[in-house]
KETI-35139 format. One record per atom (N, C-alpha, C): residue in three letters; x, y, z. Coordinates in steps of 0.02 Angstrom, whole numbers, padded with zeros to 5 digits, always signed. Example, Ala and Ser with C-alpha at 12.3 -4.5 7.8 and 13.67 -1.06 7.14 Angstrom:
ALA+00660-00284+00390
ALA+00615-00225+00390
ALA+00660-00165+00390
SER+00642-00112+00354
SER+00684-00053+00357
SER+00645+00002+00394
***
This chain:
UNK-00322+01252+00171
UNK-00297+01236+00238
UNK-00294+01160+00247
UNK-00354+01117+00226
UNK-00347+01039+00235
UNK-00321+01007+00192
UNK-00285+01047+00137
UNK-00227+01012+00083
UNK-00163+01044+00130
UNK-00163+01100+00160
UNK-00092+01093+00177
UNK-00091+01052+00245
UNK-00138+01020+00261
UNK-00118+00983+00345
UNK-00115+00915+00304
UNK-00146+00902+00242
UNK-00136+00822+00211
UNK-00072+00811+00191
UNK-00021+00868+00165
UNK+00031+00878+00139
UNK+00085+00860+00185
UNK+00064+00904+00251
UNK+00115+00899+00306
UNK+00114+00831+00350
UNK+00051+00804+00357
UNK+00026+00732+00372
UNK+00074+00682+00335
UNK+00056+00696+00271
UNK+00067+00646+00232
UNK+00147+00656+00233
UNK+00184+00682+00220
UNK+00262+00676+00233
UNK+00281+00651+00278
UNK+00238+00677+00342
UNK+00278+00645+00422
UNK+00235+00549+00427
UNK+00199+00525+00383
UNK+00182+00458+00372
UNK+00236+00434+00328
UNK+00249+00481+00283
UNK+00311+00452+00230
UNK+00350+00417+00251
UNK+00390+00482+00305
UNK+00435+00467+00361
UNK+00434+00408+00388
UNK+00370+00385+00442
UNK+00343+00357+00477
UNK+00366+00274+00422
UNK+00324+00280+00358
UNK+00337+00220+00297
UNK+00429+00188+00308
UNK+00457+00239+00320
UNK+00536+00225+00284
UNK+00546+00206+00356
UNK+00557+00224+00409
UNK+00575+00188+00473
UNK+00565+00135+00477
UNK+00463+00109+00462
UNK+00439+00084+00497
UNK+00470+00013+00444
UNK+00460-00001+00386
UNK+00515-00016+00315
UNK+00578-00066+00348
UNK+00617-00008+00361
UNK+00688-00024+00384
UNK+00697-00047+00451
UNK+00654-00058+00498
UNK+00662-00082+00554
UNK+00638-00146+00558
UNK+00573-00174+00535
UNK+00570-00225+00509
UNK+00601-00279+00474
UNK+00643-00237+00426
UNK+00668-00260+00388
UNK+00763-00283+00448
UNK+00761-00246+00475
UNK+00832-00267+00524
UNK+00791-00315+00574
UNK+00752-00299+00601
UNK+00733-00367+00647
UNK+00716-00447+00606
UNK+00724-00432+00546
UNK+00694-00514+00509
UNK+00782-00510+00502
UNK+00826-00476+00479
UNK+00898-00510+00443
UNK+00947-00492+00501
UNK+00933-00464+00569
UNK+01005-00462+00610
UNK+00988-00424+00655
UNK+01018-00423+00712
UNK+01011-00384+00771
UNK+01069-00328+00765
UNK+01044-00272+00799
UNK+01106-00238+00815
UNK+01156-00235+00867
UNK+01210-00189+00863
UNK+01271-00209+00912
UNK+01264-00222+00985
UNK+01199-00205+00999
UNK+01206-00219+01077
UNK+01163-00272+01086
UNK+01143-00314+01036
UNK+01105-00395+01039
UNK+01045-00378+01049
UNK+01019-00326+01037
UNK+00932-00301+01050
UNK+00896-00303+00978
UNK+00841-00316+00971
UNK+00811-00299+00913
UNK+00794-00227+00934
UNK+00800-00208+00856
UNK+00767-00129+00848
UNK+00692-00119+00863
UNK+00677-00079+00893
UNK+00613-00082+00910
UNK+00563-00023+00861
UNK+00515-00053+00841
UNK+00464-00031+00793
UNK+00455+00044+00819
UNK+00428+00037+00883
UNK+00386+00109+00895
UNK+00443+00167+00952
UNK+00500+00127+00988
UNK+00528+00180+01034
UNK+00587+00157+00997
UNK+00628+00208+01021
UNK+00713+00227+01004
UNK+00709+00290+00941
UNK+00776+00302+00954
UNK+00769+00369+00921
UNK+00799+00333+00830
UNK+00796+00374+00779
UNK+00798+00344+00707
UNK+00864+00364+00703
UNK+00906+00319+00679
UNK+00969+00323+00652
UNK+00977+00307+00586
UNK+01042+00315+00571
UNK+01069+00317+00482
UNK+01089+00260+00457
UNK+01056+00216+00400
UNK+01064+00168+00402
UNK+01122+00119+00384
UNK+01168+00181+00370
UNK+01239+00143+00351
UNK+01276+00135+00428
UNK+01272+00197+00462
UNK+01337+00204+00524
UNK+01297+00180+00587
UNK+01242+00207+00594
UNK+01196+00172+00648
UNK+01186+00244+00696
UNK+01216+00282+00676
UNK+01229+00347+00720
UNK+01154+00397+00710
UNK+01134+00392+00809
UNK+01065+00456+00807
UNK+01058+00493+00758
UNK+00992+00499+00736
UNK+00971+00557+00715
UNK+00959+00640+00749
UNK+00966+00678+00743
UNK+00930+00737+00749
UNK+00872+00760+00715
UNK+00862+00826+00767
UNK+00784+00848+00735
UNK+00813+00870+00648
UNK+00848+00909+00658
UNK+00891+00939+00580
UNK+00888+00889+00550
UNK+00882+00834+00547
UNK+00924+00781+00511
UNK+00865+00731+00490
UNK+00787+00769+00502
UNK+00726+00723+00526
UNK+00671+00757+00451
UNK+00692+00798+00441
UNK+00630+00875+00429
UNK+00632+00814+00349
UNK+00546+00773+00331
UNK+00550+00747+00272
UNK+00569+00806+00210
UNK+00582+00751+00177
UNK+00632+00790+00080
UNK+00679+00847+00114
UNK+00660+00874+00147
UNK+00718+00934+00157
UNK+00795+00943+00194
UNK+00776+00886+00236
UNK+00853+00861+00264
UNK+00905+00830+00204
UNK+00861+00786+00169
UNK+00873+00745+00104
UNK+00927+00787+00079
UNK+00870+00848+00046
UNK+00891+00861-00016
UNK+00953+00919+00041
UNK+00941+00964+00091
UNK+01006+00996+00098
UNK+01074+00964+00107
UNK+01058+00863+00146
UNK+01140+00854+00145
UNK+01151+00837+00089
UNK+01105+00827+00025
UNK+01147+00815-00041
UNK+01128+00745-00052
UNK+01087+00704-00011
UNK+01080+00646-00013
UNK+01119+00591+00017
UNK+01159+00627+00076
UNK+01212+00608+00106
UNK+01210+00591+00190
UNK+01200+00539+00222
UNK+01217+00555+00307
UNK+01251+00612+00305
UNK+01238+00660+00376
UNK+01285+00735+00383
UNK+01350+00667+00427
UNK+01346+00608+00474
UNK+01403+00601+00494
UNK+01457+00533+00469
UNK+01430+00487+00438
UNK+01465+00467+00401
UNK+01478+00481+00319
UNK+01438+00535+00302
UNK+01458+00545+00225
UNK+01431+00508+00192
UNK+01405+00434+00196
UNK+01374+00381+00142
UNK+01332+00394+00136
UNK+01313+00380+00059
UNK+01228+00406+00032
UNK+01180+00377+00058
UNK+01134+00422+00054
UNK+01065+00406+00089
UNK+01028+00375+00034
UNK+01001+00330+00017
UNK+00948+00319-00034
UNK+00881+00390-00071
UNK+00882+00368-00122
UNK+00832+00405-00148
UNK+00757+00380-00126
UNK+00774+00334-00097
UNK+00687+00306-00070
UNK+00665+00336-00012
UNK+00697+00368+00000
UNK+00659+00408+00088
UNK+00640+00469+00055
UNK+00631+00516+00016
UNK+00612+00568-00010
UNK+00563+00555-00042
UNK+00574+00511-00088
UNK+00503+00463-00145
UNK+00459+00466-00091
UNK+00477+00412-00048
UNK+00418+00384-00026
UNK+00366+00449+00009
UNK+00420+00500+00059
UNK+00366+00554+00094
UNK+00329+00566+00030
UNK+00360+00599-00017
UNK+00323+00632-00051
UNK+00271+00611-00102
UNK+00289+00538-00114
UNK+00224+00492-00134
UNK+00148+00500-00068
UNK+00179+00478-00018
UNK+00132+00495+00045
UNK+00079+00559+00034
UNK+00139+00572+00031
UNK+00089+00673+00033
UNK+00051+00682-00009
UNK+00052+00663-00086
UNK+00023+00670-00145
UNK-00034+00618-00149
UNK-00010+00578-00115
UNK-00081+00522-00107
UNK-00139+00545-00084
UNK-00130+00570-00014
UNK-00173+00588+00035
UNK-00200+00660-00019
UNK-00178+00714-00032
UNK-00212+00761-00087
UNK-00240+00741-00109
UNK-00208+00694-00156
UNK-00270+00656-00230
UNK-00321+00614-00169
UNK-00303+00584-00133
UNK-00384+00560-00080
UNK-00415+00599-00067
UNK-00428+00672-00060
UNK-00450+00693-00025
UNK-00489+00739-00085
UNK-00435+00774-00127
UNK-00467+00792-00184
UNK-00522+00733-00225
UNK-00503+00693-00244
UNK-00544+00640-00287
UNK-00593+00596-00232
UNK-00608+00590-00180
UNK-00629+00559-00140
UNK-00697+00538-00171
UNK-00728+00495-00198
UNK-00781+00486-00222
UNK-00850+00507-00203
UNK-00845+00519-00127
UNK-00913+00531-00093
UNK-00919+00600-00064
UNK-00953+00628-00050
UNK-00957+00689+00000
UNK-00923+00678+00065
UNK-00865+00713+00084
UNK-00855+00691+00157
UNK-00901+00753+00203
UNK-00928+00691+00245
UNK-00977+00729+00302
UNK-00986+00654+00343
UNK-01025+00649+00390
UNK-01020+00612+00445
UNK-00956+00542+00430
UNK-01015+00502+00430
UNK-00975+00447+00436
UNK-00921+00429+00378
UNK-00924+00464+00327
UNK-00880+00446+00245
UNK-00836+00503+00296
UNK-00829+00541+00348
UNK-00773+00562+00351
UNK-00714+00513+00396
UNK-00733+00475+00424
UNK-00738+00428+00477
UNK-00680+00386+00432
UNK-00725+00349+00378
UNK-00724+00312+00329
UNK-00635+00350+00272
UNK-00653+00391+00281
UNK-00576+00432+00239
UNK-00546+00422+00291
UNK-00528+00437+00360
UNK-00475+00455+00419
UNK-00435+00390+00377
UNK-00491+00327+00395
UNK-00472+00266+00399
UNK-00421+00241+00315
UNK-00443+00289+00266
UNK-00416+00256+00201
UNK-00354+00294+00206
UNK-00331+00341+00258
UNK-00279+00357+00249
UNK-00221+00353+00283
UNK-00259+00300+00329
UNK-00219+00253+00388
UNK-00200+00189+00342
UNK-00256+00167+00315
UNK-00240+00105+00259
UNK-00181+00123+00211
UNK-00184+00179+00179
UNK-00146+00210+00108
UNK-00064+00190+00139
UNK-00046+00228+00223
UNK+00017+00215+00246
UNK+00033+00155+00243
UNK-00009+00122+00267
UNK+00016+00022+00291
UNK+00004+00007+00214
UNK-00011+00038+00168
UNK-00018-00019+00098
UNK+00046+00023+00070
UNK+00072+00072+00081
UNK+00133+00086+00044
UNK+00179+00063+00085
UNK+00196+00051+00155
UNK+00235+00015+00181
UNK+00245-00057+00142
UNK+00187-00082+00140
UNK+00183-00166+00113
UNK+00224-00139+00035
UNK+00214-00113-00004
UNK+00243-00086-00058
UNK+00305-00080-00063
UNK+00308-00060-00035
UNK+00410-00037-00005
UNK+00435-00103-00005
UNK+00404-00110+00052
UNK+00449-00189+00074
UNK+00438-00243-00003
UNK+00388-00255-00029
UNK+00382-00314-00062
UNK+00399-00297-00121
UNK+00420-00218-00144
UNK+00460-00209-00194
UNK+00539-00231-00208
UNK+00570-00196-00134
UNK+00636-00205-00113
UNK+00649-00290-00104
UNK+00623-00317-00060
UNK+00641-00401-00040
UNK+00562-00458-00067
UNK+00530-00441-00086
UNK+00488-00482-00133
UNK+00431-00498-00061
UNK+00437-00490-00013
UNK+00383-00516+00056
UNK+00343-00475+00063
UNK+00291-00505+00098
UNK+00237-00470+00105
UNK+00233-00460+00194
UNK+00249-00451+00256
UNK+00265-00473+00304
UNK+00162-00475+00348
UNK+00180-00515+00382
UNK+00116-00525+00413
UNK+00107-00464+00474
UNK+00167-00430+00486
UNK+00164-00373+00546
UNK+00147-00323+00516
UNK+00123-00312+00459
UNK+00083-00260+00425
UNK+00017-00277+00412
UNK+00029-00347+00375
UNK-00037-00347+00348
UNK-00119-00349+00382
UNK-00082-00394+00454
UNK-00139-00389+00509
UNK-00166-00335+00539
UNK-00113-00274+00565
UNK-00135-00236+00586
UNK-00179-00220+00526
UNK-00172-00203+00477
UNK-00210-00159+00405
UNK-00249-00191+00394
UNK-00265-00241+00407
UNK-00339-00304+00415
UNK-00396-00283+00472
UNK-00347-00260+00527
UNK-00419-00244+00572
UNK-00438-00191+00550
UNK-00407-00135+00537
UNK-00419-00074+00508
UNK-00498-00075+00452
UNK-00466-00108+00403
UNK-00493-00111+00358
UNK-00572-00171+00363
UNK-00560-00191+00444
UNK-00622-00227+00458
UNK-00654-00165+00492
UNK-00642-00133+00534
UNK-00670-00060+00561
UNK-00699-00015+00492
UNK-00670-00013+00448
UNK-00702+00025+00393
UNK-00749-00004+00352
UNK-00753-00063+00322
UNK-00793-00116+00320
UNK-00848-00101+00355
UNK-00850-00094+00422
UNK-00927-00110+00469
UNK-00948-00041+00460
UNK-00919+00010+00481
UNK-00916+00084+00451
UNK-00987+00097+00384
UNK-00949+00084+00317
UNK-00984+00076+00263
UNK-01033+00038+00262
UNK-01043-00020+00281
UNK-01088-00066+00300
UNK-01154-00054+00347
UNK-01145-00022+00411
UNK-01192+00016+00448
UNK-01219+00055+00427
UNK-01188+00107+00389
UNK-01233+00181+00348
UNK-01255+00180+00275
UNK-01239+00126+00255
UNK-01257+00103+00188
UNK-01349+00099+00199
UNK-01393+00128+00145
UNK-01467+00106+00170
UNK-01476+00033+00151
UNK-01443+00005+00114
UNK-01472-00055+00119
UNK-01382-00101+00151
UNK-01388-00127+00191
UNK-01343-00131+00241
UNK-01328-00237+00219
UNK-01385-00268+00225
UNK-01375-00331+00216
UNK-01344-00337+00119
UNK-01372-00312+00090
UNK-01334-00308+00026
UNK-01260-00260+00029
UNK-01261-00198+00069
UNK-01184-00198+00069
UNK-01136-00263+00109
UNK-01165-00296+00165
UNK-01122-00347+00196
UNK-01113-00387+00147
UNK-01161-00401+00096
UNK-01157-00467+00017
UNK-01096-00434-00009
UNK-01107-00395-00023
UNK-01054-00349-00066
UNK-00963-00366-00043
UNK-00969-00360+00005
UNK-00908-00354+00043
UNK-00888-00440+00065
UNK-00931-00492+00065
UNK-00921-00548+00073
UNK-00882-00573+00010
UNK-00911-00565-00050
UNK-00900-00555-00105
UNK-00838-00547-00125
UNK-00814-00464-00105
UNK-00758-00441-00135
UNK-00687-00462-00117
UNK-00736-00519-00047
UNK-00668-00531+00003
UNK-00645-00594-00039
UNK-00688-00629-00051
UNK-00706-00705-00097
UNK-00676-00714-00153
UNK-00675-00630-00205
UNK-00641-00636-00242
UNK-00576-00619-00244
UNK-00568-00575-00211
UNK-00485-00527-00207
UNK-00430-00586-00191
UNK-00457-00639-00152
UNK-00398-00681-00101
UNK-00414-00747-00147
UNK-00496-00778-00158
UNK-00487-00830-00166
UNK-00469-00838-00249
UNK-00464-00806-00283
UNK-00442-00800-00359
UNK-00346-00818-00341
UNK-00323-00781-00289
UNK-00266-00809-00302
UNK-00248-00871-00241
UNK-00267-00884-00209
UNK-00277-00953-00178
UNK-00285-01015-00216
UNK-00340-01004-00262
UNK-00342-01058-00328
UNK-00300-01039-00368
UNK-00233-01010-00383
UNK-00194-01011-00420
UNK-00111-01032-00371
UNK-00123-01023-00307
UNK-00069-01012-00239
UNK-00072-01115-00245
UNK-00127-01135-00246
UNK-00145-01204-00246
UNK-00131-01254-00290
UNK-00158-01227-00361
UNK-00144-01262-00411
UNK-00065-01263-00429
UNK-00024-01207-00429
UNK+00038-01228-00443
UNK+00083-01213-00392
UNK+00058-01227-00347
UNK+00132-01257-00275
UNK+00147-01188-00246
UNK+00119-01129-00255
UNK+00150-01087-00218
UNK+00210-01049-00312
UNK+00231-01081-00356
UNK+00245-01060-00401
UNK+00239-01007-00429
UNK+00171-00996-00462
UNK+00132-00949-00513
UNK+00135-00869-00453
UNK+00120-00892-00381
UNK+00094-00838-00340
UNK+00113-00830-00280
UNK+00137-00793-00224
UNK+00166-00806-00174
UNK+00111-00809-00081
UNK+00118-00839-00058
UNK+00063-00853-00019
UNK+00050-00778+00007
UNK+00104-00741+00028
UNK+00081-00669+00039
UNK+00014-00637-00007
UNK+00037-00654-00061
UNK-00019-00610-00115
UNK-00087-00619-00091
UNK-00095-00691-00064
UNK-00186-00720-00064
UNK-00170-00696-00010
UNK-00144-00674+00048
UNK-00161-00628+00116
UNK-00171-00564+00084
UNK-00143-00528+00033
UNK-00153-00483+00016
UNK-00218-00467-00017
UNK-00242-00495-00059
UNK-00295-00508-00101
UNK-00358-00505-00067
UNK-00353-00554+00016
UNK-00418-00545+00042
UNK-00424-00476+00082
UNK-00372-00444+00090
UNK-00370-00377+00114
UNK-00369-00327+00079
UNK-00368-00323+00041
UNK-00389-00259-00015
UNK-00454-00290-00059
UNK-00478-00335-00073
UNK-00542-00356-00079
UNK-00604-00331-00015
UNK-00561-00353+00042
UNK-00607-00310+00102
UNK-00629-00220+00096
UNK-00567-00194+00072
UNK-00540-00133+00071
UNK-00604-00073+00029
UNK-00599-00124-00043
UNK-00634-00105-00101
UNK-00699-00092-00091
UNK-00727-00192-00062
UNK-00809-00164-00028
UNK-00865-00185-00074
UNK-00825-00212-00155
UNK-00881-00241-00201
UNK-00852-00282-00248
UNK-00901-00350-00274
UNK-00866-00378-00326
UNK-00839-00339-00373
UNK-00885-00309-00401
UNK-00860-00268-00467
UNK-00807-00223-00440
UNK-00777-00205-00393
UNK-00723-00160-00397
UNK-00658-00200-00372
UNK-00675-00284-00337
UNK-00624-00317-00317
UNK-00587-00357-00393
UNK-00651-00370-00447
UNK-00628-00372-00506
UNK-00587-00336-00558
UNK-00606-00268-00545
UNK-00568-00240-00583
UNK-00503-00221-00552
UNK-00499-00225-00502
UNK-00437-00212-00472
UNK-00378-00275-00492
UNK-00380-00335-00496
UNK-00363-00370-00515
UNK-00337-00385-00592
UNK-00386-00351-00624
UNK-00389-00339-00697
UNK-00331-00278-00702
UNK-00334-00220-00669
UNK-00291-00172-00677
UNK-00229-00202-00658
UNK-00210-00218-00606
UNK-00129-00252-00575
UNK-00118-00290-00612
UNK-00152-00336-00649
UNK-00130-00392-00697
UNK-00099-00358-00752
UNK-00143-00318-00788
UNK-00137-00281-00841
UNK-00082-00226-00817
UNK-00042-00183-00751
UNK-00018-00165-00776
UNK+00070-00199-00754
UNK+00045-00256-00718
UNK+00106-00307-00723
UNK+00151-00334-00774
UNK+00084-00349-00816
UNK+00098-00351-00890
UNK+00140-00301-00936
UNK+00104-00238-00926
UNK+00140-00188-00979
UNK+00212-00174-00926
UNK+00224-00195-00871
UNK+00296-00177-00856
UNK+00334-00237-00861
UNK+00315-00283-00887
UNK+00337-00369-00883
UNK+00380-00397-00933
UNK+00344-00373-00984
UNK+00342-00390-01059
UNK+00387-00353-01091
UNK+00414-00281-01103
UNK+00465-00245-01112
UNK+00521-00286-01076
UNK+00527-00284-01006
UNK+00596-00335-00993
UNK+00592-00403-01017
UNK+00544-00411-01026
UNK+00554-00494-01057
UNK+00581-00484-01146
UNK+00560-00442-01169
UNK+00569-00440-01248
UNK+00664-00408-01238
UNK+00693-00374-01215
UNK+00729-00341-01201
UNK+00804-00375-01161
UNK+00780-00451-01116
UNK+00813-00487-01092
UNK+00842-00468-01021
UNK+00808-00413-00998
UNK+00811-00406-00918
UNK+00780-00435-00858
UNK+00740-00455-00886
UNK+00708-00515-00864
UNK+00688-00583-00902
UNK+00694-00627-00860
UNK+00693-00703-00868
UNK+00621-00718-00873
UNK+00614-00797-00910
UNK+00545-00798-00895
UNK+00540-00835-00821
UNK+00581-00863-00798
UNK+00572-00882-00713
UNK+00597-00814-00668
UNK+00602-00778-00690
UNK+00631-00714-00642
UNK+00559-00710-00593
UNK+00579-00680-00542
UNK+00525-00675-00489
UNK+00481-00613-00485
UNK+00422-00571-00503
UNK+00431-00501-00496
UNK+00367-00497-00435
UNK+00379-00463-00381
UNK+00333-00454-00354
UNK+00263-00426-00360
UNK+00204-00447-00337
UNK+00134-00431-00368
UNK+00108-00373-00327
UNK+00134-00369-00259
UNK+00090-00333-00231
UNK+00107-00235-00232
UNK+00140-00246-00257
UNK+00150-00156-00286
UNK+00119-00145-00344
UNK+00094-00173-00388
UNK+00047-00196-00428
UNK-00038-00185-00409
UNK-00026-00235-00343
UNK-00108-00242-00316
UNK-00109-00167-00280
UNK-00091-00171-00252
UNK-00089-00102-00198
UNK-00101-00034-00246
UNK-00047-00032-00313
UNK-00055+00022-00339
UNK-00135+00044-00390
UNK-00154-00012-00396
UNK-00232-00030-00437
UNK-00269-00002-00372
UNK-00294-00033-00329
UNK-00328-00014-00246
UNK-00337+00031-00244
UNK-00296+00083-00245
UNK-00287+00157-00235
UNK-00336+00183-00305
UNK-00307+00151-00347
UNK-00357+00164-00422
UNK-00415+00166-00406
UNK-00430+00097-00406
UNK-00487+00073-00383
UNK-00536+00108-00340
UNK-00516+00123-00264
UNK-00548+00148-00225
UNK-00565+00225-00239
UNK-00521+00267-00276
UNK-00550+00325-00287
UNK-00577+00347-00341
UNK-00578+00309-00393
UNK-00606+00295-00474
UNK-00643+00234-00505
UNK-00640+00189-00450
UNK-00675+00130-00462
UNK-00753+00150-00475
UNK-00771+00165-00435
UNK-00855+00188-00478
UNK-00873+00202-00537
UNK-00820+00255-00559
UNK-00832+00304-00622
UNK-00798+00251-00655
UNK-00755+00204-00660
UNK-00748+00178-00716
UNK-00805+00103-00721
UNK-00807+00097-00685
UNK-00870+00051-00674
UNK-00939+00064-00721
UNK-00958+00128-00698
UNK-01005+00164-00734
UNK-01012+00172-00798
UNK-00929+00203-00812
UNK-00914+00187-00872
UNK-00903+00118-00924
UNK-00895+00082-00897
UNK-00876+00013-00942
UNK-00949+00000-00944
UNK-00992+00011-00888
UNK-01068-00019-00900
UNK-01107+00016-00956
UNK-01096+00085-00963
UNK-01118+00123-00993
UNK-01116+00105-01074
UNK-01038+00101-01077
UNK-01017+00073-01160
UNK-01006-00005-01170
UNK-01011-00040-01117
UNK-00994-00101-01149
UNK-01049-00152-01114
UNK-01062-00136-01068
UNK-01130-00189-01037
UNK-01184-00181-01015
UNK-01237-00198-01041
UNK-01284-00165-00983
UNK-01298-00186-00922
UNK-01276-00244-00884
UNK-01284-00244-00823
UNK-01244-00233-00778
UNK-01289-00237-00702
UNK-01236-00179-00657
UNK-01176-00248-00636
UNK-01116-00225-00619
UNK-01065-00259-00606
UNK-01097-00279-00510
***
């Protein structure tokens, strides 16, 4: 029963992702015909080629999609394949959170999940966007900052030892942001984009420990790399080509936060003996 309300959740956030995406994205490059900006939270969702209302029929995530064929029903022009992805990335997220969730959910770790799956939406929004146009926009990232300061105090209060989880979390914030700040610094904004070090100290918050704000870093690097390097050997990419980091960071996080322990455990186990 609480996989099929995460399922149905998670699609109508999908949803929620691709509006919230594309409206943003029209208020930074143009107004519409009647000189108004589009507004985030009221007006009804229209099609993004003709501009023409939506209906409820025309609303229902993947399944409107896939019955017009991938098509607006009133101008005929294709709909992108990214509004289907994305619900259904949504939906599958929130499962695997909920399935893999590292802790027992009961009091406050349930509290603590509501909240990672309020985060999961605003970090695949940031995803979307900084895949598609390379930005990271600050009308996401703040809201998903207080959030993720509410969950923070959350973990921090019920933790038994409470002043070493606040270390912990000072920490992870220290490293996530200021690792790329000293790189945002040293080469002009070049190497890294100032978005990222906003990003960095917010999913460093997110994580909750050095050792998991490290490896998170380690994973996005590493798997930046293995998607980097094929276009570079291949000539689809340049070595000044630009590729965005934070679908990268975001997609590690998610790693991180629901497997970060166990691999933690693990690397300590076979390769170090002390605790991270």
């Amino acid at each position: 029963m609480i996989i099929a309300i995460l399922i149905v959740l998670g699609l109508a956030l999908g949803s929620f992702v691709n509006a919230l995406v594309w409206r943003l994205r029209q208020q930074e490059t143009a107004k519409n015909k009647s000189g108004k900006q589009l507004s985030i939270i009221k007006g009804r969702s229209m099609c993004p080629a003709c501009k023409h209302e939506l209906t409820a029929k025309d609303l229902v995530p993947v399944l409107s999609w896939l019955a017009l064929r991938g098509k607006c029903r009133y101008c005929g022009k294709p709909i992108s394949g990214q509004y289907p992805l994305v619900e259904l990335t949504t939906a599958l997220l929130f499962v695997v959170s909920y399935i893999w969730w590292p802790v027992p959910l009961s009091g406050a770790q349930t509290a603590i999940f509501v909240l990672w799956l309020a985060l999961l939406t605003g970090l695949l929004a940031l995803l979307v966007y900084d895949a598609r146009w390379s930005l990271l926009p600050n009308r996401i990232v703040y809201p998903l900052a207080v959030l993720a300061i509410v969950q923070a105090t959350i973990a921090v209060a019920v933790n038994p030892k409470p002043v070493l989880a606040l270390g912990n979390e000072i920490l992870a914030v220290a490293i996530g942001g200021g690792i790329f700040y000293v790189l945002f610094q040293v080469s002009k904004g070049k190497w890294i984009g100032g978005g990222d070090v906003k990003l960095g100290w917010l999913l460093g918050l997110i994580v909750g420990t050095p050792g998991r704000s490290i490896l998170l870093i380690f994973i996005a690097s590493l798997a930046g790399s293995l998607v980097s390097l094929p276009l570079l050997l291949n000539g689809r990419l340049k070595r000044n080509s630009i590729i965005p980091f934070g679908p990268f960071l975001i997609g590690a996080t998610i790693v991180v936060q629901l497997f970060g322990h166990a691999i933690l455990l693990w690397y300590q186990r076979v390769f170090a003996p002390f605790t991270l």
